[in-house]
ZABA-84074 format. One record per residue: residue in one letter; x, y, z of N, C-alpha, C, O in turn. Coordinates in Angstrom, 3 decimals, decimal comma. Atoms other than C-alpha are relative to their C-alpha. Layout:
BEGIN
rest	nxx	nyy	nzz	caxx	cayy	cazz	cxx	cyy	czz	oxx	oyy	ozz
A	X	Y	Z	X	Y	Z	X	Y	Z	X	Y	Z
...
This chain:
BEGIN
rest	nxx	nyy	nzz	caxx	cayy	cazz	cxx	cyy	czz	oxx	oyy	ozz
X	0,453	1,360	0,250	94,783	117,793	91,724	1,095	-0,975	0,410	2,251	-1,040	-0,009
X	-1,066	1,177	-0,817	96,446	115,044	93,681	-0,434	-1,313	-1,009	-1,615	-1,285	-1,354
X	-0,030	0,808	0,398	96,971	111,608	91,683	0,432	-1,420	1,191	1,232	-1,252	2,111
X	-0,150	0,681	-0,699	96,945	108,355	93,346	-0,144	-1,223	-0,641	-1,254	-1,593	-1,024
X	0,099	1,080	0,987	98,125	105,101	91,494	0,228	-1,390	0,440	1,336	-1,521	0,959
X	-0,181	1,144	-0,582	97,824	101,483	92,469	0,278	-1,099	-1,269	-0,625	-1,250	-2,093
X	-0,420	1,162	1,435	99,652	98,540	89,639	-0,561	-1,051	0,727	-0,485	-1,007	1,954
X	0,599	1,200	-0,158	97,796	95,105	89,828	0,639	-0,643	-0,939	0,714	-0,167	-2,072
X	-0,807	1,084	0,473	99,821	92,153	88,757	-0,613	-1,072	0,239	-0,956	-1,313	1,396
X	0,469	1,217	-0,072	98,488	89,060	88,128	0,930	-1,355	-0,890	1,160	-1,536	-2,085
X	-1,456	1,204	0,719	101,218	85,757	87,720	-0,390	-1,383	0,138	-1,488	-1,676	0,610
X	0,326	1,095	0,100	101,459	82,280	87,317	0,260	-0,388	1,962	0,165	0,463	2,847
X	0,057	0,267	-1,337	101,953	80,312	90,804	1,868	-0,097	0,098	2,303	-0,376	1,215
X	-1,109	-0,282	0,053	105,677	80,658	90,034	0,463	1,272	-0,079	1,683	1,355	-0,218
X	-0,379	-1,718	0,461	105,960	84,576	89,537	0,209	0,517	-1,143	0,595	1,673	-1,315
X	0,308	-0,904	1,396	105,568	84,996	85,926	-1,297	0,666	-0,578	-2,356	0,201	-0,998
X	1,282	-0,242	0,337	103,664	87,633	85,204	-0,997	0,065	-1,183	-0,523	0,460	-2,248
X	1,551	0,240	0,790	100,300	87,253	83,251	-0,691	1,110	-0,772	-1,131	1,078	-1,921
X	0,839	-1,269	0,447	98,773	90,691	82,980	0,233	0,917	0,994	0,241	0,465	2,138
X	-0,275	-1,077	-1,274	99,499	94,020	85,079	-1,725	1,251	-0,867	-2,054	1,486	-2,030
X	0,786	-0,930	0,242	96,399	96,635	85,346	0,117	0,826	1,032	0,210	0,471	2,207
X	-0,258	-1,085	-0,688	96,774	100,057	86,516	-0,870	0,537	0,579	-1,722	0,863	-0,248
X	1,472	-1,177	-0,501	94,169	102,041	88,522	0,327	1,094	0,473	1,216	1,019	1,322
X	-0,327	-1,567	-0,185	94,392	105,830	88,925	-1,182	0,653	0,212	-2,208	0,601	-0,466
X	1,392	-0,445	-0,721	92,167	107,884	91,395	0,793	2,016	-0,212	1,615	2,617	0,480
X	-0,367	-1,221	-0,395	92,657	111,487	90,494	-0,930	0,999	1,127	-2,160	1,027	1,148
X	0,904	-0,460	-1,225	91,540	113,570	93,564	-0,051	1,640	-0,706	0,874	2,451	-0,663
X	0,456	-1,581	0,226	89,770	116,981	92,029	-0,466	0,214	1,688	-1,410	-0,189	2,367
X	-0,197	-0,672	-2,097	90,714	118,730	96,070	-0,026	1,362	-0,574	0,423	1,702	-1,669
X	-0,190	-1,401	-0,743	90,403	122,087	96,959	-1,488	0,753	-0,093	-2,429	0,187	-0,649
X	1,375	-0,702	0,117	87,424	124,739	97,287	-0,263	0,125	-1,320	-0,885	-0,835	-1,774
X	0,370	0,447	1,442	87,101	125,424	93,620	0,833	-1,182	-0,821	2,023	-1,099	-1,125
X	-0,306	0,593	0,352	87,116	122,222	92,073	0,448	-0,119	-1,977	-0,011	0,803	-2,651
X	-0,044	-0,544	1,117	88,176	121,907	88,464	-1,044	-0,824	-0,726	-1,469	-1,967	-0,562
X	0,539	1,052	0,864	86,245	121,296	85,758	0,790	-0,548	-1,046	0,058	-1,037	-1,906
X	-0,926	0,530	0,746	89,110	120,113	83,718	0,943	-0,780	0,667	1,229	-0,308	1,768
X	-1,731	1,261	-0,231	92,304	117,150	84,359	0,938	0,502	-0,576	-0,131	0,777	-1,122
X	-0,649	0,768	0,720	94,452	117,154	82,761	1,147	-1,140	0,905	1,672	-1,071	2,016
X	-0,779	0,715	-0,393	96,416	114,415	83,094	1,274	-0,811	-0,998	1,379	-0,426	-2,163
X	-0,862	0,525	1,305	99,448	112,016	81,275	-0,080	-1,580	0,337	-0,684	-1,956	1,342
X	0,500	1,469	-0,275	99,380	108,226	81,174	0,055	-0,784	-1,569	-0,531	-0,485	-2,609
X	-0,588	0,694	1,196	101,187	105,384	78,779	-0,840	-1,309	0,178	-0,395	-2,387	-0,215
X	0,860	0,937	-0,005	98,509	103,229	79,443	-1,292	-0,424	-1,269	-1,657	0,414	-2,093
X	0,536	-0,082	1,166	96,099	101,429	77,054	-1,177	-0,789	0,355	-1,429	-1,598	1,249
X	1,920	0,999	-0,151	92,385	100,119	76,605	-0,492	1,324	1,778	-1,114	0,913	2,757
X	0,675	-0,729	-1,198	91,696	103,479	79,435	-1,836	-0,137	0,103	-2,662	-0,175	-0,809
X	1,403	-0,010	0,272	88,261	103,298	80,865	-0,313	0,828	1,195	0,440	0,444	2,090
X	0,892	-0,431	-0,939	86,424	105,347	83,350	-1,274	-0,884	1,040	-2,426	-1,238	0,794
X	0,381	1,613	-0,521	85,740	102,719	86,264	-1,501	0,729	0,833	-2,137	-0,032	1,562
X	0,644	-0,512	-1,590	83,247	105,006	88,571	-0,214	1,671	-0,520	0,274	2,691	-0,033
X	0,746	-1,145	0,477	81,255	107,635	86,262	0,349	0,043	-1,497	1,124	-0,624	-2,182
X	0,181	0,466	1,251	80,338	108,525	83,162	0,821	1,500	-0,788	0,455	2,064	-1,819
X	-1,214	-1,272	0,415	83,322	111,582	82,671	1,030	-0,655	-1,072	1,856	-1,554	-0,913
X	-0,909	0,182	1,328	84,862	111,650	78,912	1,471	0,601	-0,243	1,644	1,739	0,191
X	-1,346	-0,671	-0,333	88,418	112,492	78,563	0,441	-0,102	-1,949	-0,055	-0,751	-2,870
X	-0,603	-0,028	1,582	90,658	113,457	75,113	0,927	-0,531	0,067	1,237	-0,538	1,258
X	-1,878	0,537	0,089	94,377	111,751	74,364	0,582	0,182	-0,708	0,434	-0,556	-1,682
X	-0,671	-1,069	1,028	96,392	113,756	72,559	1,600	-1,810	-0,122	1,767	-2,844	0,525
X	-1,362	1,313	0,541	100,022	111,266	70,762	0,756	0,132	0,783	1,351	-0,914	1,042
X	-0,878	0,389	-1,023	102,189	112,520	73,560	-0,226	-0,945	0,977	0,673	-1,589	1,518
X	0,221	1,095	-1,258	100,445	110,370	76,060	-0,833	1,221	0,554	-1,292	0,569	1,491
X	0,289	-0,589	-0,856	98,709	113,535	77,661	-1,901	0,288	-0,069	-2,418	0,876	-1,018
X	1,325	0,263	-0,017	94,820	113,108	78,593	-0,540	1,214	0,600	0,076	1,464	1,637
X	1,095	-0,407	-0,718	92,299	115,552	79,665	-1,250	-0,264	0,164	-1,884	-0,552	-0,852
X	1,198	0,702	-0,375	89,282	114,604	81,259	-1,263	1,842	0,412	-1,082	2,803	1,159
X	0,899	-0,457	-0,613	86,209	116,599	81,505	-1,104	-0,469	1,099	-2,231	-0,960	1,042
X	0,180	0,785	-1,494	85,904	115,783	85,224	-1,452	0,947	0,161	-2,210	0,454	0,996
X	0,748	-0,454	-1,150	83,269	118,240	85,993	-0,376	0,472	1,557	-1,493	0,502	2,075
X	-0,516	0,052	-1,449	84,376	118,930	89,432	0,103	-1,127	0,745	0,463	-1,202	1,920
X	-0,270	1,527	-1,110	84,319	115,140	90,343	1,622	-0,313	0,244	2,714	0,202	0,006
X	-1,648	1,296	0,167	87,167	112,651	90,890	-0,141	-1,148	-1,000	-0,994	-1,969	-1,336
X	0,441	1,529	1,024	87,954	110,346	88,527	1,158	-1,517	0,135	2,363	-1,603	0,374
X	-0,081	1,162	-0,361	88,420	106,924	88,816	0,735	-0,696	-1,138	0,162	-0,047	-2,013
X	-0,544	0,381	1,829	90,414	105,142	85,240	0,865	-1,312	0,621	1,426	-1,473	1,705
X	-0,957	1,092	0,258	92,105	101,988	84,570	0,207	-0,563	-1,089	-0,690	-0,937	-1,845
X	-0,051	0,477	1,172	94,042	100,778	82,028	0,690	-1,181	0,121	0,622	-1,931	1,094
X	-1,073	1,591	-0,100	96,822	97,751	80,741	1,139	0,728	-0,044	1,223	1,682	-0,816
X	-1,338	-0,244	0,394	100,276	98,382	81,089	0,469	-1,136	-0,413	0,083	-2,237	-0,020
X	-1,416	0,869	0,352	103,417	96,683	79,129	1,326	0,100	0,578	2,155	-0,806	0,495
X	-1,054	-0,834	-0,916	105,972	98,616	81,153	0,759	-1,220	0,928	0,205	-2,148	1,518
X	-0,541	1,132	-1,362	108,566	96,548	83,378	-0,083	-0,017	0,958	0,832	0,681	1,394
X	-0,031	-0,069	-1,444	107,854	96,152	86,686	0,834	0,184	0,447	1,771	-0,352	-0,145
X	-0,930	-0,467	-0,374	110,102	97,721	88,962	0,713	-1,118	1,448	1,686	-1,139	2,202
X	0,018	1,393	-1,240	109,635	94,462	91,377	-0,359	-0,822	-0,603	-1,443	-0,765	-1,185
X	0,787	1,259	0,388	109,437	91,156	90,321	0,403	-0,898	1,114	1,071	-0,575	2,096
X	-0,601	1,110	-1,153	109,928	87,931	92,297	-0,633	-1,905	-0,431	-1,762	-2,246	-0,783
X	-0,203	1,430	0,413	110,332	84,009	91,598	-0,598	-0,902	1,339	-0,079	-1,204	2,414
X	0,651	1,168	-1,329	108,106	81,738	93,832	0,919	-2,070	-0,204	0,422	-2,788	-1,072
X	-0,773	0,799	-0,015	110,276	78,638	93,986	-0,964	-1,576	1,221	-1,150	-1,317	2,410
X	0,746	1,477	-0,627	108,277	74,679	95,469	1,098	-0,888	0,239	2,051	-1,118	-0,505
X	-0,685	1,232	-0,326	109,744	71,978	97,437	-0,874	-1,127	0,661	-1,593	-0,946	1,643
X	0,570	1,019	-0,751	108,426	68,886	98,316	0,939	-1,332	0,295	1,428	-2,115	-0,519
X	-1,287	1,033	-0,942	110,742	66,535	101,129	1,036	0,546	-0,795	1,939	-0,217	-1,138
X	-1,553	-0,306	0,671	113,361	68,576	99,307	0,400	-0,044	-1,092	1,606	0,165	-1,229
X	-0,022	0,257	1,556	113,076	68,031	95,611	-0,713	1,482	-0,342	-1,428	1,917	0,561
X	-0,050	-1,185	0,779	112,510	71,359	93,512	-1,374	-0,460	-0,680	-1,016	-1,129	-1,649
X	0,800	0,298	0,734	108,846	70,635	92,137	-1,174	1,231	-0,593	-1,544	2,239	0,010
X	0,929	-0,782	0,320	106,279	72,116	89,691	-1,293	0,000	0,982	-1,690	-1,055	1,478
X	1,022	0,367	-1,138	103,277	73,101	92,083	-1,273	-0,672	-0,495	-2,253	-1,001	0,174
X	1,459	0,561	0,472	100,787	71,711	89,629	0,629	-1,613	0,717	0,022	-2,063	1,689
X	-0,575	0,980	-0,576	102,824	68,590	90,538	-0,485	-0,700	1,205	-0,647	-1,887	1,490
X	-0,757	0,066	-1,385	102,897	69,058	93,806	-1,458	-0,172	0,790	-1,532	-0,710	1,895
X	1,233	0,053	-0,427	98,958	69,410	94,240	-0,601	-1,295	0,565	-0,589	-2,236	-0,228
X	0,425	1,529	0,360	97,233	66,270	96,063	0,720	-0,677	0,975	0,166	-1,335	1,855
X	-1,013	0,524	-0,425	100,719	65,246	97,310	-0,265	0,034	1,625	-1,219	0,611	2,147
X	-0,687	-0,416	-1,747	102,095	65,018	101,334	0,867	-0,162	-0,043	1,410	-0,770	-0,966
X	-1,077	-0,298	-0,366	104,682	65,692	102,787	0,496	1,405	0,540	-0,286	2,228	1,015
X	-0,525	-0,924	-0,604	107,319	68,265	103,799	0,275	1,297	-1,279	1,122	1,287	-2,172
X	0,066	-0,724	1,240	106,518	71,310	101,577	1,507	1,204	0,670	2,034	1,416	1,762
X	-0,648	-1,730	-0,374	108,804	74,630	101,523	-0,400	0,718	-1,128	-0,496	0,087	-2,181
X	0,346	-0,797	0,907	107,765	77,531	99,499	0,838	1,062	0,297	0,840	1,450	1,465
X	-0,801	-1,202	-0,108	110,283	80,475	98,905	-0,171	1,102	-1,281	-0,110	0,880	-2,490
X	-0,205	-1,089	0,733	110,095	83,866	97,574	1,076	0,663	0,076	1,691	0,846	1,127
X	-1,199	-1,069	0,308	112,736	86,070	96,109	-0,092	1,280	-0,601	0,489	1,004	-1,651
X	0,300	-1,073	0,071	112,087	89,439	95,343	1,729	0,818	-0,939	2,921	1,007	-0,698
X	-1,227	-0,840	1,029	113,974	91,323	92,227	-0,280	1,214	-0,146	-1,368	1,681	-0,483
X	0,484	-1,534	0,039	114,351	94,727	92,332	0,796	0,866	-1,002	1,992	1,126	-0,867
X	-0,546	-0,277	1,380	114,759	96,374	88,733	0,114	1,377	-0,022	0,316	2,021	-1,051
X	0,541	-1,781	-0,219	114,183	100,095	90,258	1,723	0,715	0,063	2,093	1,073	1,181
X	-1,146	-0,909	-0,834	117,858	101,870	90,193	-0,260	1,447	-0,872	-1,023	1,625	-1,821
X	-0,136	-1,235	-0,416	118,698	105,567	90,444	1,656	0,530	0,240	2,334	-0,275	0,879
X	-1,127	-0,244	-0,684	122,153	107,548	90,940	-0,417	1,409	0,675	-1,091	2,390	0,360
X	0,255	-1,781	-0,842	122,377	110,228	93,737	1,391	0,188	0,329	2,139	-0,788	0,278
X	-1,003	-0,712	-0,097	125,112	112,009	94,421	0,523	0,290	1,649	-0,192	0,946	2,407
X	-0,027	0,002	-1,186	126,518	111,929	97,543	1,775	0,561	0,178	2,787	0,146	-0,387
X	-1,649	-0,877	0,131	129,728	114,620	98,769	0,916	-0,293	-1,250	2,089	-0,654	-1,350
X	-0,706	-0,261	1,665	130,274	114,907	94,858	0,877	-1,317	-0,597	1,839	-1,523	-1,336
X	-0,663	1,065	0,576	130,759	111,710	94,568	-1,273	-1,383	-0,872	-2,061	-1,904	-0,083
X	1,386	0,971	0,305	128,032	108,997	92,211	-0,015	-1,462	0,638	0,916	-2,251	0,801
X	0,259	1,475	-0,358	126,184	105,935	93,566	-1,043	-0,439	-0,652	-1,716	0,465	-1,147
X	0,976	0,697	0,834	123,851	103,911	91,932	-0,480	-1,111	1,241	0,080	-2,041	1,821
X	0,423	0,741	-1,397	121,443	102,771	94,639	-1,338	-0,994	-0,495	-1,584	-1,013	-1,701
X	1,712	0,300	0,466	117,830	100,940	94,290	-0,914	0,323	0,597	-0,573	0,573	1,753
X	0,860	-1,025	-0,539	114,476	102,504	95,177	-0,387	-1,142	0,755	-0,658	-2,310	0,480
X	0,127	1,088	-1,798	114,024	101,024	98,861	-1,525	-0,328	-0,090	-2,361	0,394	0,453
X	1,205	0,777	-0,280	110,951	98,743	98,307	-0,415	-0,615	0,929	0,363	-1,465	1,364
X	0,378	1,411	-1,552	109,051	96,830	101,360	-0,984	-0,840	-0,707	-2,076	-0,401	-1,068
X	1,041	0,876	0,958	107,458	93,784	99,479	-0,304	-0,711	1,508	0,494	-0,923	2,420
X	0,268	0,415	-1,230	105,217	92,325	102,130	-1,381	-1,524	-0,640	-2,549	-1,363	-0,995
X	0,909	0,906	0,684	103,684	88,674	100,892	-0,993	-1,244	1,000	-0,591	-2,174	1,699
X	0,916	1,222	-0,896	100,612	86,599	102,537	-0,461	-0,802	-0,098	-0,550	-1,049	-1,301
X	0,237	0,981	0,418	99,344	83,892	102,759	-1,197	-0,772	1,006	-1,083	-0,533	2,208
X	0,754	0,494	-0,925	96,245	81,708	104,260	-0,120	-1,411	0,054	-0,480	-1,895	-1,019
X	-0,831	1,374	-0,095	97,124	78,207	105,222	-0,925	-0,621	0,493	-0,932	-0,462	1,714
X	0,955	0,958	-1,247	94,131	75,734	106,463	0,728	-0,737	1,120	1,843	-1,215	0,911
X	-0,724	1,040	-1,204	95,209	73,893	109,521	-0,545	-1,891	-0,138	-0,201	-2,854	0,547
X	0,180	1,091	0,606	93,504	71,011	107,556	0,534	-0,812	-0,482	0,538	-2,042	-0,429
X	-1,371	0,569	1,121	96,236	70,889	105,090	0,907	0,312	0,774	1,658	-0,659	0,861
X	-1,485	-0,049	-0,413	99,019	72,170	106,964	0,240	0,147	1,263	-0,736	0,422	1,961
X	-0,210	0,244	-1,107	100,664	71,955	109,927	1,816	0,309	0,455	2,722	0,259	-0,377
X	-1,284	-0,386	-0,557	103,908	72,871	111,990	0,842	0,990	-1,051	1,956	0,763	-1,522
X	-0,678	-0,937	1,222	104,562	75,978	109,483	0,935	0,702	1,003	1,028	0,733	2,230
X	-1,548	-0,661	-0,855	107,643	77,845	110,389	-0,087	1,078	-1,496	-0,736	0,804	-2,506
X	-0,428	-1,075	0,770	108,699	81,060	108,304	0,761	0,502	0,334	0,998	0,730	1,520
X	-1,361	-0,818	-0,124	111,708	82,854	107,458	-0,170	0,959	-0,502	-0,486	1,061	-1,687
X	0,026	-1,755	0,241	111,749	86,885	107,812	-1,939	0,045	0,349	-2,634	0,413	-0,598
X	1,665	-0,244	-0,328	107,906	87,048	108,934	-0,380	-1,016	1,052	0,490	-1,498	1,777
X	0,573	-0,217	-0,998	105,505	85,860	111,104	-1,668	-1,299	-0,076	-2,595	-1,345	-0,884
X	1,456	1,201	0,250	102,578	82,823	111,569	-1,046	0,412	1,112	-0,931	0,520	2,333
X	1,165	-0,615	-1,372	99,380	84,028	113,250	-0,982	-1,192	-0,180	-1,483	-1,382	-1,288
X	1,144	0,648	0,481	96,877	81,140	113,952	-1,099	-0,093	0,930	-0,877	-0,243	2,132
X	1,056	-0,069	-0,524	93,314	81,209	114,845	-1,037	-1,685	-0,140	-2,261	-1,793	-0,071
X	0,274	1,402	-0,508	92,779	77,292	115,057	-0,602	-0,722	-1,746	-0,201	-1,729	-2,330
X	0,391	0,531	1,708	91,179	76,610	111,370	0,783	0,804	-0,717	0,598	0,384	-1,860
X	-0,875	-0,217	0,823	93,470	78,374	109,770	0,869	1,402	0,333	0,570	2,349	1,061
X	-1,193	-0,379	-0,708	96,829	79,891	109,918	0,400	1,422	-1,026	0,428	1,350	-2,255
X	-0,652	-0,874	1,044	98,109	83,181	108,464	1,184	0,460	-0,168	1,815	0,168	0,848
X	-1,339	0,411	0,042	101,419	83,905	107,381	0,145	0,831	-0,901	-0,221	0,728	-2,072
X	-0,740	-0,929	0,648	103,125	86,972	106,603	0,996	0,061	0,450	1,423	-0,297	1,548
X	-1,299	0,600	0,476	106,368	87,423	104,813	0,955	2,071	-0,308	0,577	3,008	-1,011
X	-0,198	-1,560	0,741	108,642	90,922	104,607	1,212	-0,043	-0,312	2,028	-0,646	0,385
X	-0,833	-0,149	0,335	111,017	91,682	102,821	0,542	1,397	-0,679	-0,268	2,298	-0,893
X	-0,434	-1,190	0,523	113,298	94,416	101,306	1,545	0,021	-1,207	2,741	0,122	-0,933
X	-1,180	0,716	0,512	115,306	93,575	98,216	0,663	1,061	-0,629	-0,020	2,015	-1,003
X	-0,505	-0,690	0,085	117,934	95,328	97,282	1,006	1,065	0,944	1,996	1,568	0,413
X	-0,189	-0,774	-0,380	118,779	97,459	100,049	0,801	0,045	0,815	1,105	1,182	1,176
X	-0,964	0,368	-0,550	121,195	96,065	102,028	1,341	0,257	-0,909	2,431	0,335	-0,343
X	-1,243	-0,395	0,661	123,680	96,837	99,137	0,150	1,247	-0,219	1,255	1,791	-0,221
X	-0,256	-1,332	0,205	122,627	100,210	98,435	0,380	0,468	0,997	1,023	1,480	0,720
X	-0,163	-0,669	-1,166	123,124	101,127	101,915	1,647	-0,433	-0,135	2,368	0,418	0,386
X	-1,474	0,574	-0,272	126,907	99,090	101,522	0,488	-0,288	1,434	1,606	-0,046	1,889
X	-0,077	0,028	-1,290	126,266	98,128	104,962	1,519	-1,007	0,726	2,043	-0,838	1,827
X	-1,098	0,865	-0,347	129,277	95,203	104,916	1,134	1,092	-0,050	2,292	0,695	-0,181
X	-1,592	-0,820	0,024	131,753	98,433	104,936	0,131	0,665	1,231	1,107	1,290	1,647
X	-0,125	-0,948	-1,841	130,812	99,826	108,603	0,074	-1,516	0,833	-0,524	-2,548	0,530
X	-0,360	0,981	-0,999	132,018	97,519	111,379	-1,163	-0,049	0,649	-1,562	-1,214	0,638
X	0,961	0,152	-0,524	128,966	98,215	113,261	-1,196	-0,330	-0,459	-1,987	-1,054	0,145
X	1,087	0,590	0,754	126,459	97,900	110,767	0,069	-1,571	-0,646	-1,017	-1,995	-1,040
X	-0,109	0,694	1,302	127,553	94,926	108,703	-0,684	-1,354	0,563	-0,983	-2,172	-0,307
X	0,895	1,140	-0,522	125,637	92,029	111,354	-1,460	1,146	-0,295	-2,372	0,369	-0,011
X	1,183	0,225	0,320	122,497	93,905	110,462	-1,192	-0,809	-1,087	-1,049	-0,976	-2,298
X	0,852	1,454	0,795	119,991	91,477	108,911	-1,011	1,047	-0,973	-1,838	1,638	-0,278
X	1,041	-0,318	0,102	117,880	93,114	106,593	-0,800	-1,200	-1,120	-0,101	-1,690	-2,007
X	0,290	1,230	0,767	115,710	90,384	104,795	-0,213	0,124	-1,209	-1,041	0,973	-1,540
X	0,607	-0,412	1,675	115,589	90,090	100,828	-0,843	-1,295	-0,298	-1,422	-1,245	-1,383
X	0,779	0,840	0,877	113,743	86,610	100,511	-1,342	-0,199	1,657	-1,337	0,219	2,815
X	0,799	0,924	-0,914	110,892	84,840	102,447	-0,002	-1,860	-0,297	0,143	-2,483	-1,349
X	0,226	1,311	0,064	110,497	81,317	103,125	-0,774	-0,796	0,981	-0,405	-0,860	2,154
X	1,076	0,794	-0,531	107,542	79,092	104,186	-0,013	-1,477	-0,091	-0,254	-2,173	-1,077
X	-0,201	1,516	0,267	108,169	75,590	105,580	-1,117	-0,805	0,540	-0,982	-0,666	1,755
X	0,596	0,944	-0,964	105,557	73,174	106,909	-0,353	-1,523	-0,578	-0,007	-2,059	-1,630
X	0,349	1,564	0,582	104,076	69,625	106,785	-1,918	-0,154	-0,799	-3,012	-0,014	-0,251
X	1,421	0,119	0,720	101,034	69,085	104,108	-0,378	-1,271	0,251	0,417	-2,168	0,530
X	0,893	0,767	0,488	98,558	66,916	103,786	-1,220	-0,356	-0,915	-2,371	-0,565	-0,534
X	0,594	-0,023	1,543	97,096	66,563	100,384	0,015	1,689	0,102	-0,654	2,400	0,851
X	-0,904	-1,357	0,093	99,091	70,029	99,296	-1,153	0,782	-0,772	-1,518	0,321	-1,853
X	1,175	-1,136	0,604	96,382	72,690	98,238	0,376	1,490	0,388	0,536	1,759	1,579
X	-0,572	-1,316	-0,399	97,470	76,446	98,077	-1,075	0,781	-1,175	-0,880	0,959	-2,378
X	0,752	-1,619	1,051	94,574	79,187	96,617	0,793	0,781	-1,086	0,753	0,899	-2,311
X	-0,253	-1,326	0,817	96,591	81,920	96,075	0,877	0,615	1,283	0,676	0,453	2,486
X	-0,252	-0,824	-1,013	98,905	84,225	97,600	0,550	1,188	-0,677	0,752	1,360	-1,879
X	0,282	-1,560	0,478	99,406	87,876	97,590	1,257	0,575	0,402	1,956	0,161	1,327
X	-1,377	-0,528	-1,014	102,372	90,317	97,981	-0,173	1,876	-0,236	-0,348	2,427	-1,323
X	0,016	-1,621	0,547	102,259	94,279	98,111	0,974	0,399	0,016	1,611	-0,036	0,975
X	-1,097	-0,919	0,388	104,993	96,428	96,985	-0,206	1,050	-0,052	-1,011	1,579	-0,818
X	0,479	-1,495	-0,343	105,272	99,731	98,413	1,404	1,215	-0,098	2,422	0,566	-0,338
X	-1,158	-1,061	-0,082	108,031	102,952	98,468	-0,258	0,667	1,143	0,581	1,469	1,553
X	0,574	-0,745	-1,096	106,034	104,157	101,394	0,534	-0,262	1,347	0,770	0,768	1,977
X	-0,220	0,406	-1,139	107,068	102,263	104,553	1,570	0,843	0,172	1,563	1,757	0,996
X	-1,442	-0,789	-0,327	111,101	103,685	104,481	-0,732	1,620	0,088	-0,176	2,348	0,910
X	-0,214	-1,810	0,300	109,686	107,592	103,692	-0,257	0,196	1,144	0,341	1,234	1,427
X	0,822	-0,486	-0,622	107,869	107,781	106,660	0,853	-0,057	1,332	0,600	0,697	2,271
X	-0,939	-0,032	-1,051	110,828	106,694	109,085	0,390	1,384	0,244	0,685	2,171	-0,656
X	-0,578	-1,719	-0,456	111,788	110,116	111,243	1,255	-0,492	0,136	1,620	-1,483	0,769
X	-1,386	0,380	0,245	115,228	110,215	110,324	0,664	1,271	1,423	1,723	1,174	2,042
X	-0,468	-1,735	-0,823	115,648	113,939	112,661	0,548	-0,563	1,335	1,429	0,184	1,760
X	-0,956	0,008	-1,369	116,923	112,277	116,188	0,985	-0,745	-0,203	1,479	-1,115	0,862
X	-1,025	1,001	0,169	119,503	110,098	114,819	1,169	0,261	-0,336	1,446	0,513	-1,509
X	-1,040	-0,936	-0,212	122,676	111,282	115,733	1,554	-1,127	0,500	2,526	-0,731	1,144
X	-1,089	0,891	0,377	125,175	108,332	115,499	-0,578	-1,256	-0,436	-1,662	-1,429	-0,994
X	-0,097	1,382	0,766	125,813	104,607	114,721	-0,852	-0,757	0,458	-1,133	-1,718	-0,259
X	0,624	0,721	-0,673	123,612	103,259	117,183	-1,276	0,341	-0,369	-1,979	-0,410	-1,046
X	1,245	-0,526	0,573	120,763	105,128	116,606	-0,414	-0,299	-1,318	-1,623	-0,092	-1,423
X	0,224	0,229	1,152	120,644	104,195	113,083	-0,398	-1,504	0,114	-1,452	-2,048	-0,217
X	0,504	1,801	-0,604	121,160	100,233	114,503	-0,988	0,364	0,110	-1,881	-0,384	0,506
């Protein structure tokens, strides 16, 4: 049985968060499927999102589900600390403003994210300890009318526009430039890797939905580390 878990965070328009909900897809795989889970999970208010499979919860935290040979689908609330947080920060012509504020307004907006990364770890490296952080890629978007805004520029990402409106992704990786201690190799220490984003353009009556950011552990694992056989190669 393979597990597969996605955290949902929901924050103010500044980055405090509101409510986090967990969703967990256990995959009952192989030729005989089981009719039992078990599973473990510090989550609370669990529900079965996608069938009508009853599960037990024993005081350690450890659940079994009478799956029936399906998959099951569950979500609950966590209280747990996020292992990523990040501070959305408003400017308007250069003044530091609340965005309820800021709604309505024109002018020269900037919006910046900062990305905190609460994830550390020590590994051991030729018998010696480091205390590194778990290499996150926070990747945050955004959809910009060309109504309201205009001449956007971004720092560490990327503006794609299709004439009514503009999109605008942001990447970042916080933390990881120190765990790596890249300012101690001569060759490495001009590498850039980005820990914030920042979104500048010109509004006109300032209106912003919503914007989104995913946080993943996945994008670094998948780098083939196997031909890289000096300093350059790593550049």
């Amino acid at each position: 049985v393979q597990k597969e878990e996605t955290v949902y965070v929901n924050t103010t328009a500044d980055g405090e968060v509101t409510d986090v909900t967990v969703s967990d897809w256990l995959k009952n795989s192989g030729d005989s499927s089981d009719s039992e889970i078990k599973d473990t999970s510090d989550l609370e208010d669990i529900k079965n999102v996608k069938g009508d499979e009853t599960f037990t919860q024993n005081a350690d935290g450890s659940i079994v589900w009478d799956s029936k040979g399906n998959d099951i689908y569950y979500q609950g609330e966590s209280n747990e600390e996020l292992p990523v947080t990040m501070k959305v920060t408003y400017y308007l012509d250069g003044q530091q403003m609340d965005p309820k504020d800021m709604a309505g307004k024109s002018g020269e907006v900037k919006i910046r994210f900062d990305y905190y990364n609460n994830s550390n770890e020590t590994v051991k490296v030729k018998g010696k300890n480091y205390n590194v952080k778990t290499p996150f890629t926070m990747v945050t978007g955004m959809i910009l009318s060309s109504d309201v805004f205009s001449n956007i520029e971004v720092t560490n990402g990327k503006v794609i526009s299709d004439g009514d409106k503009n999109v605008v992704v942001g990447l970042a990786f916080p933390g990881l430039k120190s765990s790596l201690n890249l300012a101690s190799y001569d060759k490495l220490d001009d590498v850039d890797i980005p820990e914030y984003v920042e979104v500048t353009a010109k509004a006109d009556k300032f209106e912003l939905a919503l914007t989104a950011t995913a946080a993943t552990t996945g994008t670094l694992k998948d780098i083939d580390t196997s031909n890289l056989n000096d300093v350059d190669d790593l550049k």
